[in-house]
LOKEZA-289048 format. One record per residue (C-alpha): residue number from 1; z, x, y. Coordinates in steps of 0.25 Angstrom, whole numbers. Example, Ala and Ser with C-alpha at 12.3 -4.5 7.8 and 13.67 -1.06 7.14 Angstrom:
BEGIN
(1; (31; 49; -18)),
(2; (29; 55; -4)),
This chain:
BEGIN
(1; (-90; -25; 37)),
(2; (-87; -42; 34)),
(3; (-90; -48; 46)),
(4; (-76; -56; 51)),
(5; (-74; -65; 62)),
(6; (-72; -81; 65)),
(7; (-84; -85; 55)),
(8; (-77; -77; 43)),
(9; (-63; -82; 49)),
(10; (-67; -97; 49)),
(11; (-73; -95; 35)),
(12; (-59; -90; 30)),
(13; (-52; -102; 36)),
(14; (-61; -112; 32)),
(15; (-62; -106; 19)),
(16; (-45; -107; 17)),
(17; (-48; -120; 24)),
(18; (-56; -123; 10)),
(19; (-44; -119; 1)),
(20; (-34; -128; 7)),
(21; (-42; -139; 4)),
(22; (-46; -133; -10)),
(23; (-30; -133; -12)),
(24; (-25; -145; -9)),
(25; (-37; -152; -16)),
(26; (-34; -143; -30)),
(27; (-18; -147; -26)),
(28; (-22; -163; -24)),
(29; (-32; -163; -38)),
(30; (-23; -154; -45)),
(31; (-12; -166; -42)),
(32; (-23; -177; -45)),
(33; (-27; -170; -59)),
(34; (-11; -172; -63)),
(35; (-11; -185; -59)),
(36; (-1; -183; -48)),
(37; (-11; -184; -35)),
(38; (-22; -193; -32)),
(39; (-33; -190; -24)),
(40; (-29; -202; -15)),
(41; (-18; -203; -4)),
(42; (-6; -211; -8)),
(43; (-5; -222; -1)),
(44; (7; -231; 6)),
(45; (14; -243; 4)),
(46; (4; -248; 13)),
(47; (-7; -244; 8)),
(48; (-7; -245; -7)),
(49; (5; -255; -9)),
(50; (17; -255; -19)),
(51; (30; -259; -21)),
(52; (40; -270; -13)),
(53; (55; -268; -18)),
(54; (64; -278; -12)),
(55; (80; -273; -16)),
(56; (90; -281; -13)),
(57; (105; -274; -11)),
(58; (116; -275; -20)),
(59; (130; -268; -18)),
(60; (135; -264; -32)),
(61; (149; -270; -36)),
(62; (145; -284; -29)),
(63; (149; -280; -17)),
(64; (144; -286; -3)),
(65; (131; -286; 5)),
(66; (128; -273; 12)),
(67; (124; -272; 27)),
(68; (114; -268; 35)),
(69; (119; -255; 36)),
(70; (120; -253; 21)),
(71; (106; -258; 18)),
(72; (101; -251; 27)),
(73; (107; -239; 20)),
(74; (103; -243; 8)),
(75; (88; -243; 12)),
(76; (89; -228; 18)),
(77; (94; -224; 4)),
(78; (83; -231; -3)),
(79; (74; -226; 6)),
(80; (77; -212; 3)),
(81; (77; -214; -13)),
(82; (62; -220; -10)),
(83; (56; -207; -3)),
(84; (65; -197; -12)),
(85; (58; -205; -23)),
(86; (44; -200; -18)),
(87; (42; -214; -12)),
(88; (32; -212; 0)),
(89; (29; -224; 11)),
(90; (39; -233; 4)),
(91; (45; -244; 14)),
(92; (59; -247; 13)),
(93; (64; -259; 21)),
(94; (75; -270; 20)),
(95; (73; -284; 20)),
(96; (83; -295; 27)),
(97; (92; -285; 31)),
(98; (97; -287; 14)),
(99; (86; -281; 4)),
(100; (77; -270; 4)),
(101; (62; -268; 5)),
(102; (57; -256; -3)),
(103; (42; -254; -3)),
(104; (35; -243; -11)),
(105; (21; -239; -12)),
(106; (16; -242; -27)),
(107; (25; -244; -38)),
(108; (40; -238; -38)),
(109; (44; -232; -51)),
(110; (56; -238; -60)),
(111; (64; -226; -55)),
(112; (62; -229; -38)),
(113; (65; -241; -42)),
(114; (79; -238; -47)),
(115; (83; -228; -37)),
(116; (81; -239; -26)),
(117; (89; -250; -31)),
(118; (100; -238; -35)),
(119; (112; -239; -25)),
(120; (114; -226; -16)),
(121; (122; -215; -23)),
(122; (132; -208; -16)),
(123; (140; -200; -20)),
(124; (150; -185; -18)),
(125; (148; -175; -27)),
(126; (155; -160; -28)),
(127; (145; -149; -22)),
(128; (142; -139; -34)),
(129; (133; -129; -28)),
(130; (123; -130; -15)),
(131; (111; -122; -10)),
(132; (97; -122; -2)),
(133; (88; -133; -3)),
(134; (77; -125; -7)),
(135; (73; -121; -21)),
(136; (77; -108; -27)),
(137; (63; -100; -29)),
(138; (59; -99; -45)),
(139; (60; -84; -46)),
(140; (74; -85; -39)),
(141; (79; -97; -49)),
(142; (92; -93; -58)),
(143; (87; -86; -70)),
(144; (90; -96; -84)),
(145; (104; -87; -88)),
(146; (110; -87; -76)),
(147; (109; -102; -73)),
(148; (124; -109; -73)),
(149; (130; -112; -87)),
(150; (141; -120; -85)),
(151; (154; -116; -95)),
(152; (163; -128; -94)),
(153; (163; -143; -92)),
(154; (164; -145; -78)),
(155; (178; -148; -72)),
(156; (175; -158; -60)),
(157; (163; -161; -50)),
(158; (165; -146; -43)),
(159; (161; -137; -55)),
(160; (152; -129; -56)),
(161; (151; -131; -70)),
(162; (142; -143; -66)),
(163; (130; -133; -62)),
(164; (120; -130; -76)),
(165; (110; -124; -76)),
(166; (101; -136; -75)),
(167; (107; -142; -62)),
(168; (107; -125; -56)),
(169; (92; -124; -60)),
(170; (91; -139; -53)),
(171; (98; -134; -41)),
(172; (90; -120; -40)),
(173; (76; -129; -39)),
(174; (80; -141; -32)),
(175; (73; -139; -18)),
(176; (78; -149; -8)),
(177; (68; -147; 3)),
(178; (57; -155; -7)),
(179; (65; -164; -15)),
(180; (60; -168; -28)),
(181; (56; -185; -26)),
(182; (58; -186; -42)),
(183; (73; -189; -42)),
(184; (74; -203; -44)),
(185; (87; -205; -52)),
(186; (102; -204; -49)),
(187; (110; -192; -52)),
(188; (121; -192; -62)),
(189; (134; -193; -56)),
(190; (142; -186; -67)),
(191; (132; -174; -64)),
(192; (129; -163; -55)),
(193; (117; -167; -46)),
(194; (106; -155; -37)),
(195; (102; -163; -26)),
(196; (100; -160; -11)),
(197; (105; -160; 3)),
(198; (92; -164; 11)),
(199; (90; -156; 23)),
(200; (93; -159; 38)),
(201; (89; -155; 52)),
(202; (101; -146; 51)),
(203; (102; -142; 36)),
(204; (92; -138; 25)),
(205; (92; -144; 12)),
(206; (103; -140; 2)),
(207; (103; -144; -12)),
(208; (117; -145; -20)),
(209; (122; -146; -34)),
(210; (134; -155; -35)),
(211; (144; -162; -46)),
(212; (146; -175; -49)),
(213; (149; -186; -43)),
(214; (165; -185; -38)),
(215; (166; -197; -26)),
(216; (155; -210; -27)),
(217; (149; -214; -14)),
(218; (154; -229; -17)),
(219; (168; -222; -14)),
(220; (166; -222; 1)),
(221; (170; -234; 9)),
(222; (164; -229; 23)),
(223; (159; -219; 31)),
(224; (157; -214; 45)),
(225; (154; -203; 55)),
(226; (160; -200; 68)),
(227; (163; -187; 76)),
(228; (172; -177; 70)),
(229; (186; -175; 74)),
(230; (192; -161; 77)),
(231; (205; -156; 72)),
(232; (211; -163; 85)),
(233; (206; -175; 85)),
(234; (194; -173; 94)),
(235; (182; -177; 92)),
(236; (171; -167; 89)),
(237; (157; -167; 91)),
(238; (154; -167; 77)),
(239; (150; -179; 68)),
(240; (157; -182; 53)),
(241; (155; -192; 44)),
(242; (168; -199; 39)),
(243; (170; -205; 25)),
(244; (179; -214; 17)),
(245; (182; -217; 2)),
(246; (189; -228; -6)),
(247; (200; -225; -14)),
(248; (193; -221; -27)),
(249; (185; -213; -17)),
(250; (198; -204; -10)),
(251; (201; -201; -21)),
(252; (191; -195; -27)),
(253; (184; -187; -15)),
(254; (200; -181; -14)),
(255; (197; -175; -27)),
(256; (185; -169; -23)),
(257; (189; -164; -10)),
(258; (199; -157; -17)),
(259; (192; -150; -27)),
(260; (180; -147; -16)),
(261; (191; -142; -4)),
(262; (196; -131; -15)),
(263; (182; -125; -15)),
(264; (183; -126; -1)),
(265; (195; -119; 1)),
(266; (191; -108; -10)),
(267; (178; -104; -2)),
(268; (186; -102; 11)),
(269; (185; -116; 18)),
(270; (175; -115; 29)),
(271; (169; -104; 27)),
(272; (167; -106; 13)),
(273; (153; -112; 7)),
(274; (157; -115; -8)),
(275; (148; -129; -10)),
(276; (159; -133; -20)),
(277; (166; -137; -8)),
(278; (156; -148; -4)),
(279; (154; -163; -10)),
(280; (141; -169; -8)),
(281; (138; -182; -4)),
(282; (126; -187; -13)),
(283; (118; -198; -10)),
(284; (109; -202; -20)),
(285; (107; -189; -25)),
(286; (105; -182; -12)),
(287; (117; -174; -4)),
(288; (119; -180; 10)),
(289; (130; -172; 13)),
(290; (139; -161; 9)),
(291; (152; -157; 15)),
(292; (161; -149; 12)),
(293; (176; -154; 8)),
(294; (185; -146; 17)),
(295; (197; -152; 14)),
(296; (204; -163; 3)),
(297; (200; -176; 9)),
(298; (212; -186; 3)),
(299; (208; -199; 11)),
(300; (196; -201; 5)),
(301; (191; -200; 19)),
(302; (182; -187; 21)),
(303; (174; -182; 35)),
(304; (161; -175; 34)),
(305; (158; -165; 44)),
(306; (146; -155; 47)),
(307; (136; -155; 56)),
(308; (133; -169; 58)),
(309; (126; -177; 70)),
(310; (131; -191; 73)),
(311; (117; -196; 67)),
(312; (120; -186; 52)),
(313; (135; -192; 52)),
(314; (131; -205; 53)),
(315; (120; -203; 44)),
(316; (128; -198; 33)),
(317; (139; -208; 37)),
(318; (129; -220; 33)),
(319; (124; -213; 21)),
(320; (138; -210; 16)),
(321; (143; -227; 20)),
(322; (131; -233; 16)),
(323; (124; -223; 4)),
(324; (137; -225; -5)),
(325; (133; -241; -5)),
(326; (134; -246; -21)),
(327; (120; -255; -15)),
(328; (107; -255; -25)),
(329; (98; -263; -23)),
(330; (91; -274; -33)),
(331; (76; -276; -33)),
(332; (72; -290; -28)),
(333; (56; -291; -29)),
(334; (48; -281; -31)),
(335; (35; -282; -30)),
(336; (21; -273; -26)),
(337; (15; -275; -12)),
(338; (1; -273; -7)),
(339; (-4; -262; 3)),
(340; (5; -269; 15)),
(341; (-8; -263; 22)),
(342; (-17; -264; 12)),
(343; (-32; -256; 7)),
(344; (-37; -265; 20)),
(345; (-28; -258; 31)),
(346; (-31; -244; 24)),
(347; (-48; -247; 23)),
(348; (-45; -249; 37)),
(349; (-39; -237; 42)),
(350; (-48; -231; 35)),
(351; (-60; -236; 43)),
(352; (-53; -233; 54)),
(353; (-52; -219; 51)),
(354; (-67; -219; 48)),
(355; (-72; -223; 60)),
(356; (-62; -214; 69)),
(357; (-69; -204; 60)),
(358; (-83; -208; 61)),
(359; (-80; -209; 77)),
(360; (-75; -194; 75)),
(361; (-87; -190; 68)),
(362; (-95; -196; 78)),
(363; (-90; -190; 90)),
(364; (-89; -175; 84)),
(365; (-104; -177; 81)),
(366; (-108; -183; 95)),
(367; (-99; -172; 103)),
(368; (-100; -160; 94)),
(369; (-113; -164; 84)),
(370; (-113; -152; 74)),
(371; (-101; -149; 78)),
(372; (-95; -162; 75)),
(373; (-97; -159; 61)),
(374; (-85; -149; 60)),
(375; (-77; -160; 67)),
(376; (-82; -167; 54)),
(377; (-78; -157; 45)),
(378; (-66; -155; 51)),
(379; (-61; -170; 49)),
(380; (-66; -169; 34)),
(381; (-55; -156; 31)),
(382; (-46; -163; 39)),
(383; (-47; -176; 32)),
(384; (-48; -169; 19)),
(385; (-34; -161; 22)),
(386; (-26; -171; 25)),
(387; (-31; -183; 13)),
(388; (-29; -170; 4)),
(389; (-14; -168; 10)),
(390; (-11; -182; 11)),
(391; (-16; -184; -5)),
(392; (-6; -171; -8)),
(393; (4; -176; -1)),
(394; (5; -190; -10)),
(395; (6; -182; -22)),
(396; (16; -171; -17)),
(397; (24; -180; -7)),
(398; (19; -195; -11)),
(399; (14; -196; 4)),
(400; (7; -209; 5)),
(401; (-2; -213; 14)),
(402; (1; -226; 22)),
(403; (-10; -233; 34)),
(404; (-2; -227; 46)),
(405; (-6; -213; 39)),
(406; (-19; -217; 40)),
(407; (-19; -220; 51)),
(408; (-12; -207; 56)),
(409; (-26; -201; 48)),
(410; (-35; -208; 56)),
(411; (-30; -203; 68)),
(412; (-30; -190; 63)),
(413; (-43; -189; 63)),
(414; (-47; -190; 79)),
(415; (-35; -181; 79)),
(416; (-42; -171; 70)),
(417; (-54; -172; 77)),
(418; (-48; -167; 91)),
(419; (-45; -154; 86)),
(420; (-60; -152; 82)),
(421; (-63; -158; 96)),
(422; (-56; -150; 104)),
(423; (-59; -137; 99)),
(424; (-75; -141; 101)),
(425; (-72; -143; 115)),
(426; (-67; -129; 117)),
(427; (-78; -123; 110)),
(428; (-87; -129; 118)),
(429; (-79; -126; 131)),
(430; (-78; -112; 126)),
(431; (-95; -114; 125)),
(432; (-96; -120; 138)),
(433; (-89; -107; 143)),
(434; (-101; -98; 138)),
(435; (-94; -94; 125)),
(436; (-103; -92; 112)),
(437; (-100; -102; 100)),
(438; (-91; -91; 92)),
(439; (-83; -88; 105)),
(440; (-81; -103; 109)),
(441; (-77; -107; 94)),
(442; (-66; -94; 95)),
(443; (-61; -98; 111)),
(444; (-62; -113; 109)),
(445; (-55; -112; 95)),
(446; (-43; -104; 103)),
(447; (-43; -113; 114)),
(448; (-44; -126; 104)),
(449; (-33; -123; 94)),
(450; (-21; -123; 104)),
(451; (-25; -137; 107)),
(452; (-27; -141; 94)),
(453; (-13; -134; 90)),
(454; (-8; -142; 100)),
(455; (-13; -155; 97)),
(456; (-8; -155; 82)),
(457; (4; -150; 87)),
(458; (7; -162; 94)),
(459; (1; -171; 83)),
(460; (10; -165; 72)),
(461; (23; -166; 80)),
(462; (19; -182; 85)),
(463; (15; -183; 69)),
(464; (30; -176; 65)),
(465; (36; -184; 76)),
(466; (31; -198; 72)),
(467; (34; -194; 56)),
(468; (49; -192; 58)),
(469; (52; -203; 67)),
(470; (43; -214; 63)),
(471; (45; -222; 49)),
(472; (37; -229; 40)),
(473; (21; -228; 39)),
(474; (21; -221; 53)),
(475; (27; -210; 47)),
(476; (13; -211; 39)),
(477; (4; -210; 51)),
(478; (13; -197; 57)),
(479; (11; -190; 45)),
(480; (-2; -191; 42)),
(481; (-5; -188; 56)),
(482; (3; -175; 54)),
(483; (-5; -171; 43)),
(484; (-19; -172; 48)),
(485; (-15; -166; 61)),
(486; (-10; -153; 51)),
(487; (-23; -157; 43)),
(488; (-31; -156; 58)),
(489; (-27; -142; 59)),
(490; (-29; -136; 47)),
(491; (-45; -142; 49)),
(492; (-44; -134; 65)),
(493; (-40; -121; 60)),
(494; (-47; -121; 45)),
(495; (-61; -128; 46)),
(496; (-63; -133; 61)),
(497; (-62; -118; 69)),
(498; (-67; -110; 58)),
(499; (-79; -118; 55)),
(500; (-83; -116; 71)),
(501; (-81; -101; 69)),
(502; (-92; -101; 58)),
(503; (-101; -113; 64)),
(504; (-101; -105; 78)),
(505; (-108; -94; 71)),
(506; (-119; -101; 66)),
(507; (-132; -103; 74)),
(508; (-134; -118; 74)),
(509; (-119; -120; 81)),
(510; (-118; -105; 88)),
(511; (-133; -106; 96)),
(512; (-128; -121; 101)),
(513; (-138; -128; 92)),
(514; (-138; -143; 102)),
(515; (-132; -149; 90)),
(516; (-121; -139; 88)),
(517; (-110; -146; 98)),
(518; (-112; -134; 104)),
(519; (-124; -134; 112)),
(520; (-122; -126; 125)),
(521; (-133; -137; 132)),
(522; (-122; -148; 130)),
(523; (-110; -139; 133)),
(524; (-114; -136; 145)),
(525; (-115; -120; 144)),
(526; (-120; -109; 152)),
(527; (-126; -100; 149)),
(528; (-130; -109; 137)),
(529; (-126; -101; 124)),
(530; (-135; -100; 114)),
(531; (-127; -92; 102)),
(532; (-130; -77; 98)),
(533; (-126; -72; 113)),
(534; (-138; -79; 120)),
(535; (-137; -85; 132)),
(536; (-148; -95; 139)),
(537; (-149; -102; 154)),
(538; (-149; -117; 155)),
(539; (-163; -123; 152)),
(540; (-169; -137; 153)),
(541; (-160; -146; 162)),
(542; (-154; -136; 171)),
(543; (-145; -148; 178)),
(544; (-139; -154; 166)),
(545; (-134; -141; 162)),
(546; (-128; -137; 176)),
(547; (-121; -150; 173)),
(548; (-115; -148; 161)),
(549; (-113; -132; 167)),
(550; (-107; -140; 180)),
(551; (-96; -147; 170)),
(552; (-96; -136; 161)),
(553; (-90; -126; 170)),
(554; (-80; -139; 177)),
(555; (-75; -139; 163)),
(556; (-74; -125; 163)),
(557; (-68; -122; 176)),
(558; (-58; -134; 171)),
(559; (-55; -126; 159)),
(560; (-52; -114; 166)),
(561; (-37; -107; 165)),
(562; (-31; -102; 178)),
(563; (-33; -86; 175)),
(564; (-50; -91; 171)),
(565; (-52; -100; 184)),
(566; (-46; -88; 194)),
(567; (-56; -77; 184)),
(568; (-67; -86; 188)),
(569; (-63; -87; 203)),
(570; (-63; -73; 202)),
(571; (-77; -71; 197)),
(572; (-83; -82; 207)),
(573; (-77; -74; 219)),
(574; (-84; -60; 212)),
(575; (-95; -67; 211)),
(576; (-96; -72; 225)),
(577; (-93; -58; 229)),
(578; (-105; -53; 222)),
(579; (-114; -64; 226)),
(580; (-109; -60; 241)),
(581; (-111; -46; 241)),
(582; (-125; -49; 234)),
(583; (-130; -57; 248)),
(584; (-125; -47; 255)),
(585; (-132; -37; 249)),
(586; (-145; -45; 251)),
């Protein structure tokens, strides 16, 4: 019959432990071979240098100078064109309170270029059909034949007639939880367009197909938000966004609202869901919103409603006054820029994480000796996981690597190596206790995880914490330190438990070799445990050992839970009894 138990267990896990690292290897040199990857992290703005755009505003038309406000909205969109480009630690700023700053790691092709002198596009087009964000599974697509083929010319922004086969098959696969970054050119306006409505804290993702351009976003003169009005003139608790067109504009957002309330009324009003009955508000490319029209708006001065917070209408209030702005922008020097740290800052770093390490090596060595070795070990998987993950993710994701991620590695490591340290010391407590190796590995492990559970839990959430709320190259250091405390977990559980499991069973660590890290001379154990289920009584220097027993059993009795400390109050008063009837027997 095979033999099972914790040596075959740890060799299992150690063994998957092996294939994942087999995997993402294969993954990054398969991605290295097409000439996609690199072997090397990428590396930040700071680090590797690039490109220094200054742009210098210029309202279309010869109209006036925008304000603050304006620019400022002006750099939110750019901003967002940069990272859907797949533009990672670029550095977007403005300059004078007139021009703007845009600095990207290495050299910005022709196309990012374009799309950020572009002016923002905004604009309303007719919903034709709408749908989950997600992608339609390959086996479940619409087979070839019965794909949409339109039978006439169609008649206005509305029709269906719009939707071929092409823009079906388009809006099938389109999946807007993970966006493609490729799209770097401006839709056609006289066409149907298969874009996305991001998702929210209270809304998943949706993706549309809609008509063509019907109303321009040049065609509203203002915008606002305010609390909504009930049918008596109350105010209500509920936020709406208010909007008002020029003439050209009334005019023709009264035509649409016309044609899209039809719709509305034919699929019952409220309790209807025809998308037909929705206009979309698109900007650059992307849906902001879409309401419903519920009735014919003649003033050219609609309200939006839903579900909205004060800080979502105003949100979409500035996108809507300032997003519609006819501003491009005019490149005024360009020129590339050094690391702003440099190779010197990075060496640096680098050193510095040495020597932590090297400091770590040396303490696991002098506390543990053999057993510092795995403490060792363990770092090198560790450190292997994450440059692994942190090489994949600069293909996949373009993550580069800025100074404050290094610096969140470096501190990874002392962070690392308390996990191993604190499961040590519960094996040996488990030792000091009068526990054999195996047992102590098994006990101290159960002891040891909750505490390590623990302390990444509370690493994770202050890495999560500090990525969403901080900006810039900090965001670099709370990712990074996220990762290798994911990366310090996976070592725990794969290598660092099951390589004990096996090493307890063997004779130089299992019989307490005095350079094991586990000799029961230094630990302080009585009876002093010599592997195999053999006991021996204290030898040479019987008052250092009662010394080590003496703290031994403080730390011990320290340790103790309630229900342990009143069992062993119990004993000592049997044993007193037995002791006294022993005298009296005497």
């Amino acid at each position: 019959m095979a033999r099972t138990g914790p040596n075959n267990s740890g060799l299992r896990v150690l063994v998957w432990l092996g294939v994942v690292l087999a995997v993402l290897t294969a993954v990054l040199a398969g991605g290295t071979l097409a000439g996609q990857a690199s072997w090397a992290p990428k590396l930040a703005l700071d680090l590797e240098g690039g490109t220094q755009m200054i742009l210098a505003p210029k309202v279309e038309g010869g109209g006036s100078d925008i304000n603050e406000q304006q620019l400022n909205q002006a750099v939110a969109i750019i901003r967002q064109r940069v990272d859907g480009s797949g533009v990672a630690e670029a550095e977007i700023s403005t300059q004078s309170g007139r021009n703007v700053v845009v600095s990207l790691p290495g050299t910005p092709s022709t196309q990012t270029r374009a799309l950020i002198q572009a002016s923002a596009d905004m604009n309303f087009r007719p919903v034709l059909l709408n749908g989950s964000g997600a992608p339609v599974p390959t086996a479940s697509l619409t087979p070839e034949d019965q794909l949409p083929k339109p039978t006439a010319a169609p008649a206005n922004s509305s029709d269906t007639n719009w939707i071929t086969a092409d823009v079906y098959r388009s809006f099938e696969t389109l999946d807007c939880d993970n966006p493609s970054q490729e799209k770097q050119q401006r839709s056609d306006p006289t066409k149907p367009l298969v874009t996305c409505e991001p998702a929210t804290a209270k809304t998943p993702a949706i993706k549309y197909i809609l008509g063509p351009v019907e109303v321009k976003g040049s065609n509203i003169v203002t915008s606002s938000f305010q609390l909504q009005r009930g049918s008596q003139g109350a105010v209500t608790n509920q936020w709406a966004v208010n909007i008002q067109f020029d003439a050209d504009g009334t005019t023709k957002f009264k035509d649409v609202t016309q044609r899209l309330n039809q719709f509305y009324v034919a699929a019952g009003g409220e309790t209807g869901n025809d998308p037909k009955a929705q206009f979309a508000i698109v900007l650059d490319d992307q849906v902001i919103s879409a309401p419903r029209s519920l009735a014919v708006i003649t003033d050219g001065r609609p309200q939006i409603t839903g579900n909205f917070t004060e800080q979502s209408a105003k949100a979409l209030s500035d996108q809507l006054k300032f997003g519609a702005l006819p501003i491009s922008f005019e490149i005024q020097s360009e020129q590339q820029i050094s690391a702003t740290l440099g190779g010197e800052q990075l060496r640096m770093g680098l050193l510095a994480g040495l020597i932590g390490l090297l400091l770590v090596v040396v303490y696991s060595l002098f506390q543990y000796r053999a057993l510092g070795f795995v403490t060792i070990a363990s770092l090198v998987v560790a450190g292997s996981l994450t440059y692994l993950a942190i090489a994949i993710l600069g293909w996949t994701e373009n993550y580069r690597l800025s100074l404050a991620g290094v610096a969140g590695l470096i501190v990874a490591i002392g962070q690392t190596a308390d996990s191993f340290i604190v499961y040590f010391e519960r094996i040996r407590d488990e030792l000091r206790e009068g526990r054999g190796l195996v047992s102590a590995v098994e006990n101290g492990w159960k002891r040891a995880k909750r505490t390590v559970l623990a302390s990444k839990a509370v690493n994770l959430l202050a890495a999560l914490v500090l990525y969403f709320v901080a900006v810039g190259n900090v965001r670099g250091f709370a990712f990074t330190l996220g990762l290798t405390a994911i990366a310090d977990l996976i070592v725990v559980f794969m290598f660092t438990h099951p390589t004990l499991q096996m090493l307890a069973r063997t004779k130089f660590f299992g019989e307490g070799h005095s350079f094991s890290g586990l000799d029961p001379k230094r630990l302080g154990v009585v009876p002093l445990y010599r592997g195999a289920g053999r006991l021996r009584t204290p030898e040479a220097r019987p008052e250092v050992v009662r010394a080590k027993n003496t703290g031994a059993a403080a730390e011990a009795a320290r340790r103790m839970t309630i229900a342990e400390r009143r069992l062993a109050e119990k004993q000592e008063q049997l044993t007193g009894s037995s002791n006294g009837a022993a005298k009296e027997n005497k």
